[in-house]
C-alpha positions in Angstrom: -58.8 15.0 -38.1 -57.0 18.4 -36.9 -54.1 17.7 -34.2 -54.9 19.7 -30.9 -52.3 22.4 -29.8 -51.2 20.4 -26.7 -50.6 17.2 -28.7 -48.4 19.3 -31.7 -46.7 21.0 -29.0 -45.7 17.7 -27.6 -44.9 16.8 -31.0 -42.3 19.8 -31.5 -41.1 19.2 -27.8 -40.2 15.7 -28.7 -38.3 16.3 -31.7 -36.3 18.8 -30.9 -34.8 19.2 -27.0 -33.6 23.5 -28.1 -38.0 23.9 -28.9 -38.9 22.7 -25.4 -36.4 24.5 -23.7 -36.8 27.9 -25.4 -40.2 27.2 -24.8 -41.2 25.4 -21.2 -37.9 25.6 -19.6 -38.0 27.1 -16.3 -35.3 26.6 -13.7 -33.9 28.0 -10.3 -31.6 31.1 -11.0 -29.1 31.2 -7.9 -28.5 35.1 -8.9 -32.1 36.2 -8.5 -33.4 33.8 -6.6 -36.4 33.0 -8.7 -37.4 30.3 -11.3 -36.4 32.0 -14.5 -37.5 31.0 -18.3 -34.2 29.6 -19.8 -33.0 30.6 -22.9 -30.3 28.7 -24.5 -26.6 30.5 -25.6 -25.0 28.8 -28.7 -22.5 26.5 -27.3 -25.0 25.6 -25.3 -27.4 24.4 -28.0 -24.1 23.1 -29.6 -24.1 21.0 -26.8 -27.7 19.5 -26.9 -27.2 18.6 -30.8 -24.1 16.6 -29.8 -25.8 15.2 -27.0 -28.3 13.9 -29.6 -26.5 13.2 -32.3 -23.1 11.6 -30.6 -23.2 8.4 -28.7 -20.3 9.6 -26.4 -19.4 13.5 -25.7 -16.8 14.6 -23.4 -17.4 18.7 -22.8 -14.1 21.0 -20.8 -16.0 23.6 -19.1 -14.9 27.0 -17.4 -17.2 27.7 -14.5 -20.3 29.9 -15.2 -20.6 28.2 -18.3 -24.3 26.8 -17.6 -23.6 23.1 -18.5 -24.4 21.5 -15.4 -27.4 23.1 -16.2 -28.3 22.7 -19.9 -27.2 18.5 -19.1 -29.5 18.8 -16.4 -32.7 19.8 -19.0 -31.4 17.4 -21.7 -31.8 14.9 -18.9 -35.0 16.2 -17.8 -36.3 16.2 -21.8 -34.5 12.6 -22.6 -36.7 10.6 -19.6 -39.8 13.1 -20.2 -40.1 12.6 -24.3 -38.9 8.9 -24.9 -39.6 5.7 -23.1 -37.3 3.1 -21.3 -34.4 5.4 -21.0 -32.7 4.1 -17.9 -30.0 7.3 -17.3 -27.2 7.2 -14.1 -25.7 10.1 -12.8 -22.2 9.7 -11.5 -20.2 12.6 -9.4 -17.3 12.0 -6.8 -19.4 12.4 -4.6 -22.9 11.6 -3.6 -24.0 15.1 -2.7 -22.8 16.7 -6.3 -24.4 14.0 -8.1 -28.2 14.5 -6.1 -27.5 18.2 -7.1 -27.3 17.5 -10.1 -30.7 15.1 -9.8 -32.4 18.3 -8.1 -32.3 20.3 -11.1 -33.4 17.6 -13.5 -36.5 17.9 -11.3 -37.2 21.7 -11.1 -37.5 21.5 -15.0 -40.0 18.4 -15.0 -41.6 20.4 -12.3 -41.6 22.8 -14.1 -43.0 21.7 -17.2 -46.8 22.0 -18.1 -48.7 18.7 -17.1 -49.5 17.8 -20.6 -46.3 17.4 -21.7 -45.1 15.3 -19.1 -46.0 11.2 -18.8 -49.2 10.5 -16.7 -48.0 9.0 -14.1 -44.5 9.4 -11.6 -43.9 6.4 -9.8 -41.3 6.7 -7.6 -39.6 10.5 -6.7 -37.2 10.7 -3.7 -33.6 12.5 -3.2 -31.5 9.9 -5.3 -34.7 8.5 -8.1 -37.1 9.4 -10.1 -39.2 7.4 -12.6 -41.7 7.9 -14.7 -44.5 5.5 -15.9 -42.9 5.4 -19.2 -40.8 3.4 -18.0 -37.7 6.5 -17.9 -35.8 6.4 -15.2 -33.1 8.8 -13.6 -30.6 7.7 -10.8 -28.3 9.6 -8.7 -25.0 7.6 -7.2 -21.3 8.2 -6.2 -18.4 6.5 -8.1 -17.9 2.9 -7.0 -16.9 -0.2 -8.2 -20.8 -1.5 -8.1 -22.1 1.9 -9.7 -23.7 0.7 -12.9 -23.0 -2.9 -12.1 -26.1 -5.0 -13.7 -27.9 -1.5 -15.1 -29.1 -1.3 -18.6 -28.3 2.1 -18.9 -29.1 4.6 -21.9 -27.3 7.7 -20.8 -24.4 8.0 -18.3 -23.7 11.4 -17.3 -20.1 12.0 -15.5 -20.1 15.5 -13.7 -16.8 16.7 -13.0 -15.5 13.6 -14.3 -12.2 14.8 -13.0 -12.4 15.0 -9.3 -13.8 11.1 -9.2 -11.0 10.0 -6.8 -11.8 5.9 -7.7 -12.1 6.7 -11.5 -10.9 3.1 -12.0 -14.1 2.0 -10.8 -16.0 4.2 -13.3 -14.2 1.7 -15.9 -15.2 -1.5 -14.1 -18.7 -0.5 -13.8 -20.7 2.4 -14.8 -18.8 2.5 -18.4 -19.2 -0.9 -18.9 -23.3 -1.1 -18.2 -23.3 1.3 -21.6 -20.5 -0.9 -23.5 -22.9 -3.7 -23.2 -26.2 -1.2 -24.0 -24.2 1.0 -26.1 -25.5 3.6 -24.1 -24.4 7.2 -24.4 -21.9 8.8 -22.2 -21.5 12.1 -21.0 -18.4 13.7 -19.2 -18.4 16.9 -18.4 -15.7 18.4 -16.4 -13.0 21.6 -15.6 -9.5 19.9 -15.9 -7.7 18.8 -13.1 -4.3 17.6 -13.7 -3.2 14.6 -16.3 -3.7 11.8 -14.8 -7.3 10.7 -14.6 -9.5 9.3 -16.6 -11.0 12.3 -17.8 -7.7 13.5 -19.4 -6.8 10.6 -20.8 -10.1 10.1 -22.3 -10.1 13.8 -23.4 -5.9 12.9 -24.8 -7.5 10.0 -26.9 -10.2 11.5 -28.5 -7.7 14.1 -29.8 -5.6 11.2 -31.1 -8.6 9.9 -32.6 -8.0 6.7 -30.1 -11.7 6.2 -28.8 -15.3 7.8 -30.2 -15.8 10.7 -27.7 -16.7 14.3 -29.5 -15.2 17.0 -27.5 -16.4 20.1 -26.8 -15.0 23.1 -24.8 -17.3 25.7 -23.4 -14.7 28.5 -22.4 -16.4 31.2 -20.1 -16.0 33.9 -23.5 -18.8 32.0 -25.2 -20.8 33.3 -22.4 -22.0 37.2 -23.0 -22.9 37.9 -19.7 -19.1 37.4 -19.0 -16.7 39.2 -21.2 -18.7 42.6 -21.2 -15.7 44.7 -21.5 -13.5 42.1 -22.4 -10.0 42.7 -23.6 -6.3 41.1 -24.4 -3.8 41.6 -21.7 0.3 40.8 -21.0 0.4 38.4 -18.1 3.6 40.0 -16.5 5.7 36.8 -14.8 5.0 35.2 -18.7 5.0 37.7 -21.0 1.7 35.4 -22.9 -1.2 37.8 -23.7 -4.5 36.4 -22.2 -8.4 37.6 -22.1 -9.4 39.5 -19.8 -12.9 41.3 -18.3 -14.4 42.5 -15.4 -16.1 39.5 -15.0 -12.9 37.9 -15.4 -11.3 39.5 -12.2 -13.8 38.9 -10.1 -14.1 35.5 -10.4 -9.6 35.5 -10.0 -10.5 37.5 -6.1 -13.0 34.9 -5.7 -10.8 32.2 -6.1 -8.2 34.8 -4.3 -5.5 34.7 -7.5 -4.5 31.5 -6.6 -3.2 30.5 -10.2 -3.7 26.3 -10.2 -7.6 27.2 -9.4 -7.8 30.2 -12.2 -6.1 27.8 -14.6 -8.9 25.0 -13.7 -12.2 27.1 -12.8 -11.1 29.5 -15.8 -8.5 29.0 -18.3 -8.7 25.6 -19.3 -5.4 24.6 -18.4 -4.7 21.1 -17.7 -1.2 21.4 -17.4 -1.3 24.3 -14.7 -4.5 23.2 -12.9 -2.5 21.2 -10.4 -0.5 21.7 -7.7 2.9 21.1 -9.3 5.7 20.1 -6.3 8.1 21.6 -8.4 8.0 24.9 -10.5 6.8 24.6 -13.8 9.6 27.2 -14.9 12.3 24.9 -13.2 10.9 21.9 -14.9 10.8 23.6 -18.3 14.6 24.6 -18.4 15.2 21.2 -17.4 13.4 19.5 -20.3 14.9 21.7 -22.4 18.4 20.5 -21.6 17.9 16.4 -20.9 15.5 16.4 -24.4 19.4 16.5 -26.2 21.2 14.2 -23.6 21.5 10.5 -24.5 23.1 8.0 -22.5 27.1 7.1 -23.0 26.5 3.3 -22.5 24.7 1.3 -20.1 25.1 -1.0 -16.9 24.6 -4.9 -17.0 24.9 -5.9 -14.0 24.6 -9.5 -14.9 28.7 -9.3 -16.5 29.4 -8.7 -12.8 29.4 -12.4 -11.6 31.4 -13.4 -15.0 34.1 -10.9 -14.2 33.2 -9.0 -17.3 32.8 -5.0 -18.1 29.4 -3.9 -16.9 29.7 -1.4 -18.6 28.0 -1.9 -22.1 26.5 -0.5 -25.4 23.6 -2.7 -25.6 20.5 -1.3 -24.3 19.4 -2.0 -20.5 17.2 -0.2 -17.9 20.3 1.3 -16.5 21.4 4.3 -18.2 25.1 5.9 -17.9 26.0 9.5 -18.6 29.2 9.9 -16.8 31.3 6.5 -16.0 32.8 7.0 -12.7 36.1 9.2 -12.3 39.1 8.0 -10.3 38.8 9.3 -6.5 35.7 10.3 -7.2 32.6 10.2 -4.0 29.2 8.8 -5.5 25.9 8.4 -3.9 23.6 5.9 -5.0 20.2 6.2 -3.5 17.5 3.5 -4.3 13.9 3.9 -4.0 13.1 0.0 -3.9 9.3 -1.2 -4.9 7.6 -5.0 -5.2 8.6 -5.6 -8.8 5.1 -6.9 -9.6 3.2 -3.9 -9.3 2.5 -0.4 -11.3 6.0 1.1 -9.5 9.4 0.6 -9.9 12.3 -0.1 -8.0 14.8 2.9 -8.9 18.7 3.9 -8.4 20.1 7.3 -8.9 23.8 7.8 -8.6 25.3 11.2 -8.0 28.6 12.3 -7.9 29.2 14.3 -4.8 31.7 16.7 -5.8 29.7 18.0 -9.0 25.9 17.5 -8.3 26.0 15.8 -12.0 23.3 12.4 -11.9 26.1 10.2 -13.9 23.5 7.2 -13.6 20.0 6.3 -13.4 18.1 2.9 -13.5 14.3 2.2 -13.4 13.1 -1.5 -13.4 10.8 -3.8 -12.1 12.5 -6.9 -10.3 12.0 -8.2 -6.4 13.7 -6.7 -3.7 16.5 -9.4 -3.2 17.5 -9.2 -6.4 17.6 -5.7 -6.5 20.6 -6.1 -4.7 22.5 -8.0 -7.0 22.0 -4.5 -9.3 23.0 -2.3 -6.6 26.2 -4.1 -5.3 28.4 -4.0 -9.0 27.6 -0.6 -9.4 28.2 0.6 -6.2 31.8 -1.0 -6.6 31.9 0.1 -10.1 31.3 3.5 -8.7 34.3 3.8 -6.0 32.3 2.3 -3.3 29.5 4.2 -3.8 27.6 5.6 -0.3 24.5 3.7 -0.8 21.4 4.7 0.7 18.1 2.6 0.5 14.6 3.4 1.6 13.3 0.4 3.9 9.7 1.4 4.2 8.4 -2.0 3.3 10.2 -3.7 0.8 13.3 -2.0 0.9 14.5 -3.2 4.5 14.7 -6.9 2.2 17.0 -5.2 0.1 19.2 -3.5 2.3 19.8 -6.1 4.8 20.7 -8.4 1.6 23.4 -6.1 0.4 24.9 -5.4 3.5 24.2 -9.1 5.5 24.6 -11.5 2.6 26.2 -9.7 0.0 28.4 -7.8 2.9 28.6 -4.2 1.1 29.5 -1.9 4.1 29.5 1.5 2.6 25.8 2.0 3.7 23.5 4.6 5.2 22.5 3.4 8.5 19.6 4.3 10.8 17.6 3.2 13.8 14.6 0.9 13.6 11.9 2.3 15.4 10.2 -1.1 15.8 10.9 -4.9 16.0 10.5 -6.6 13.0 11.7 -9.2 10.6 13.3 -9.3 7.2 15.1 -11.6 5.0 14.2 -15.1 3.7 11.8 -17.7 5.8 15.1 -19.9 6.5 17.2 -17.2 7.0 15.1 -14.2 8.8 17.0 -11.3 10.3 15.0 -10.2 13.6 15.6 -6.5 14.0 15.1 -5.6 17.3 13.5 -1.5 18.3 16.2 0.7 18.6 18.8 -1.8 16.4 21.3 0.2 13.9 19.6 -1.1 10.7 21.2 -0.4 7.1 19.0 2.1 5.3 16.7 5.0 5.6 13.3 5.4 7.0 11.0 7.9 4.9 7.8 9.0 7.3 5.5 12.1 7.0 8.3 13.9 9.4 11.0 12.9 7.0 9.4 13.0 3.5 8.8 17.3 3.1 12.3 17.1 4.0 13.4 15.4 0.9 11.2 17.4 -1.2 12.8 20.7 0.1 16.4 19.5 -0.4 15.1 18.6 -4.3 13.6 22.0 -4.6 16.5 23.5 -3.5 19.1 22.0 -5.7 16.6 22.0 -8.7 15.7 26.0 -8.0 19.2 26.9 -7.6 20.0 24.7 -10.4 23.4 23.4 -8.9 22.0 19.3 -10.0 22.8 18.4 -13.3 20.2 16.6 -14.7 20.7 13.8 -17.3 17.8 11.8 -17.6 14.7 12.4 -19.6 12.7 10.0 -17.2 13.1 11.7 -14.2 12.0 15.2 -15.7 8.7 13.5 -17.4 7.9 12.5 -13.5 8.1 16.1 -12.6 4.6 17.1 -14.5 2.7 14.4 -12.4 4.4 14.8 -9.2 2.2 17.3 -7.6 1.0 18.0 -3.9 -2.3 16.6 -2.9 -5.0 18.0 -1.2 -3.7 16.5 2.1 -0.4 18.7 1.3 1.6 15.2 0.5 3.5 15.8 -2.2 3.4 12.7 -4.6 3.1 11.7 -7.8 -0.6 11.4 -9.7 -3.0 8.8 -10.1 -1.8 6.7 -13.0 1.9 8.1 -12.9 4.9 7.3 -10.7 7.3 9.3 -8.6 10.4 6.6 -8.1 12.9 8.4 -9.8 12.4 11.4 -8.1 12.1 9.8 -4.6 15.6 8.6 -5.0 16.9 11.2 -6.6 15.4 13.6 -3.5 17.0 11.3 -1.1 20.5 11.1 -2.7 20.5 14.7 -2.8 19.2 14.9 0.8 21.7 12.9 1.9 24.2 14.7 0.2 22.7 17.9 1.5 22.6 17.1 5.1 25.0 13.6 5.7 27.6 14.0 3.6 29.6 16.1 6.1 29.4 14.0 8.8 30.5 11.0 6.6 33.4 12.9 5.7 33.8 14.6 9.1 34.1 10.6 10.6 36.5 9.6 7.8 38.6 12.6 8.8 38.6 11.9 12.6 39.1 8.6 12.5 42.3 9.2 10.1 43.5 12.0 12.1 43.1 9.8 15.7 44.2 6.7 13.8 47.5 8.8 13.1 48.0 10.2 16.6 47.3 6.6 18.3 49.5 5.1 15.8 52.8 7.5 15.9 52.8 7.0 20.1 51.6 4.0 20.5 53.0 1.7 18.3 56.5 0.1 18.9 59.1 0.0 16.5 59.0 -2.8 15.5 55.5 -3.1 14.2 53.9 -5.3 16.4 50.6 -6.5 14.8 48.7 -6.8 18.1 49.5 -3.8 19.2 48.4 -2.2 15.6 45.2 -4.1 16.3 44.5 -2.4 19.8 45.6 0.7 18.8 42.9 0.5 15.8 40.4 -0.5 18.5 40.9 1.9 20.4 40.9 5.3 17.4 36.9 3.6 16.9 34.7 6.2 17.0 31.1 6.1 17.8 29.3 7.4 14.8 26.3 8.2 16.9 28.4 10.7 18.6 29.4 11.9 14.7 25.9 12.3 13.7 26.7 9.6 11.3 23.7 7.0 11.9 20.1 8.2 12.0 21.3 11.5 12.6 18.1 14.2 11.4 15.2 12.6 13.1 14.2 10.8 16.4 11.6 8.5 14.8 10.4 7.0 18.2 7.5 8.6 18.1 6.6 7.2 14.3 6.5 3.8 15.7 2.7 3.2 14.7 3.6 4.7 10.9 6.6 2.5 10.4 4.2 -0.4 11.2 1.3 -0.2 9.4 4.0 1.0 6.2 6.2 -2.5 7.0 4.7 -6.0 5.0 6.2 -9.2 5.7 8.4 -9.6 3.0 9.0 -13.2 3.2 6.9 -14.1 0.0 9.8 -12.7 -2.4 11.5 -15.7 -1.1 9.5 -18.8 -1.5 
């Protein structure tokens, strides 16, 4: 018996997603304004064999490529022409993700009626399902997207922007683990350090089973009519350029992290880098050769032995500490138990040269017992802690218990309490309290003074670790400047805040040192009888005191009174490092 047209049609359609798009695929074209036949360019049939024949594909797109829509049709085609295919899409957010759903729909609307299954059962903004038992679903990234779905497809748009993309893991990627499902992320890069680079990073490594696939906007003709190579002037790197090209640069107004994401292809350069990529370069460059000297144990401290030692510890030294010689060791303190680490740069004064770094995880009390042997070691190293949360432990251990003196001081801006449950310190508003207080007034500060020294190239950089945290620590959207997703920015924190302290405190330390030599001197040469009386060398000290708030000496920079509410919600109790 002869097979009619419609049922060999659906036949071709079937077996092959390029025939029913070249043939029945009609969809909205934003240029014209019409529904428009499409015709498939090569990468993008490239794309629909891998979609086929790969269970998971992972695509870097410029914009204009067409791949939102060419996965939209294969979507369309894979719940039209096979049965119980249960397929979630997943975006950052709920609106891209319903777009996405939207055009999946104007090609099955599109789509003569005979090729389509008989029945639609369910067809609103976020679903559609067809009596074939192939269902589509459009969410936004959360922990319970994909939760208890048997799903056959998950497509990831712009698998870069999803904010929670741990959740992606906990959820949606796990329904197709257990399914072996397909996976689809499609994306333009955005930094590296989401799940979308690293899963692009492995597949290069040959670490997971993702294809890749780039679709660069020169695969498209439409784009690179009159195309030619070009000098890029600041870099001297010859690039592609068109007409097309240009225009899309004014539309996204030359802004270069947005040309390297929308465009290029760039992961590296398609974030907003807190520091110049140039700067950072030069500086790679020179710590890649530098090796630490020896290292610290603080541990041979409390034996009376040399801390100073050649086995390996977290606590690197590339300069031991030279007679009369003013350090500053800043400490960036976290909870030891977490993805962060408590940190301590030291930097001598004189020559802007970082002579030691360490980088561990270990609770805030004990951090302590690190700082106080190397601050000594150091010639009484100035020691400045941060005390948003954890750090106020620290610093009122050092300088209560441990009684090291030589510390930054500021004033707390609320009451609160630190130290262990049997031994709290209550820390009344307005109390001189050892340390320094890092808000959203203070914080751009520290990132200036590190731009500054790093631009100007006065710091001498040691430390390979500290550089690597310059490529992640970027400025976010909210124009915060901190480090990725995924990546940490403790090394740099501390080493911003010893050189803002050195930048703006450092005279007034040695302005009060001065004074209070020079009117110890005066008091003593008049006042003191000959023959040396000790009381009257004690009153005579008493009385050459001078008040540092008057110096600029404690809390000098900023009047955090009106931070109150920020310092509280930042502030934990601490008390559980103790039980």
């Amino acid at each position: 018996m002869a097979i009619s047209k419609e049922k060999l049609e659906t036949l071709k359609c079937m077996a092959d997603p390029i025939y029913w798009i070249d043939t029945y695929g009609m969809c909205f074209n934003a240029e014209t304004q019409t529904v428009d036949p499409m015709v498939c360019y090569d990468y993008q049939k490239e794309a629909l064999q891998n979609f086929e024949k790969y269970r998971n594909n992972i695509v870097l797109k410029s914009r204009q490529t067409g791949f939102s829509v060419i996965t939209a049709a294969y979507i369309a085609w894979t719940i039209m022409f096979k049965s119980q295919q249960r397929v979630l899409i997943l975006a950052n957010d709920l609106i891209s993700s319903v777009r996405l759903l939207k055009t999946v729909k104007e090609f099955i609307n599109n789509t003569p009626e005979f090729l389509k299954p008989k029945t639609i059962l369910k067809d609103n903004e976020k679903y559609f399902e067809f009596s074939n038992g192939s269902w589509v679903k459009a969410v936004a990234c959360s922990p319970q997207a994909g939760r208890g779905e048997s799903l056959t497809l998950l497509v990831i748009d712009e698998a870069a922007f999803i904010e929670n993309d741990e959740d992606i893991k906990a959820g949606a990627l796990m329904a197709t683990s257990k399914t072996k499902g397909k996976t689809l992320m499609i994306s333009t890069p955005k930094g590296t350090s989401n799940l979308y680079f690293k899963t692009w990073a492995n597949s290069i490594k040959k670490e997971n089973d993702y294809h890749r696939q780039i679709a660069h906007w020169t695969q498209n003709p439409t784009c690179i009519k009159g195309l030619e190579k070009r000098i890029n002037q600041d870099t001297g790197k010859e690039f592609l350029w068109s007409p097309w090209y240009q225009e899309q640069c004014e539309r996204l107004t030359n802004d270069k992290v947005k040309i390297a994401q929308e465009l290029d292809l760039s992961f590296e350069s398609s974030k907003y880098l807190a520091i110049d990529s140039a700067v950072i370069s030069k500086y790679k460059d020179y710590t890649e050769k530098v090796k630490p000297i020896c290292f610290f144990d603080y541990t041979q401290y409390a034996q009376k032995n040399d801390c100073f030692v050649k086995q390996e510890t977290p606590f690197l030294i590339f300069k031991k500490p030279r007679p009369g010689a003013k350090y500053i060791a800043a400490v960036d303190v976290a909870r030891g138990d977490g993805k962060d680490y408590s940190t301590i740069q030291i930097l001598d004064v004189e020559t802007l040269e970082q002579v030691a770094e360490f980088q561990g995880k270990i609770t805030a009390d004990k951090l302590a017992d690190v700082i106080l042997p190397v601050a000594l070691a150091y010639n009484e190293a100035f020691v400045v802690i941060e005390i948003n949360n954890m750090g106020l432990t620290t610093a009122y251990y050092l300088h209560k218990t441990l009684e090291y003196k030589n510390v930054y001081k500021s004033k707390s801006v609320v009451e609160q309490w630190t130290g262990p449950r049997d031994a709290r310190w209550k820390v009344d508003e307005g109390d001189e309290i050892p340390g320094f207080q890092t808000t959203t007034k203070s914080r751009p500060f520290l990132v200036t003074s590190l731009n500054k020294y790093l631009n100007e190239r006065q710091v001498k950089l040691n430390s390979k670790r500290v550089v690597a945290e310059f490529d992640t620590f970027v400025i976010k959207e909210n124009g915060k400047a901190e480090h990725e997703k995924g990546a940490n920015d403790d090394l740099v924190i501390a080493l911003a805040l010893a050189l803002y302290i050195r930048d703006v405190e450092w005279n007034n330390i040695v302005s009060y040192e001065n004074s209070y030599k020079a009117m110890l001197g005066a008091y003593t040469h008049s006042s003191v009888p000959m023959d040396g009386n000790s009381q009257n060398e004690e009153m005579t000290r008493e009385k050459a005191k001078i008040d540092l708030n008057k110096l600029g000496v404690v809390g000098t920079i900023f009047n955090l009174s009106s931070e109150k509410e920020e310092i509280r919600k930042q502030d934990e109790d601490t008390a559980w490092l103790f039980d």
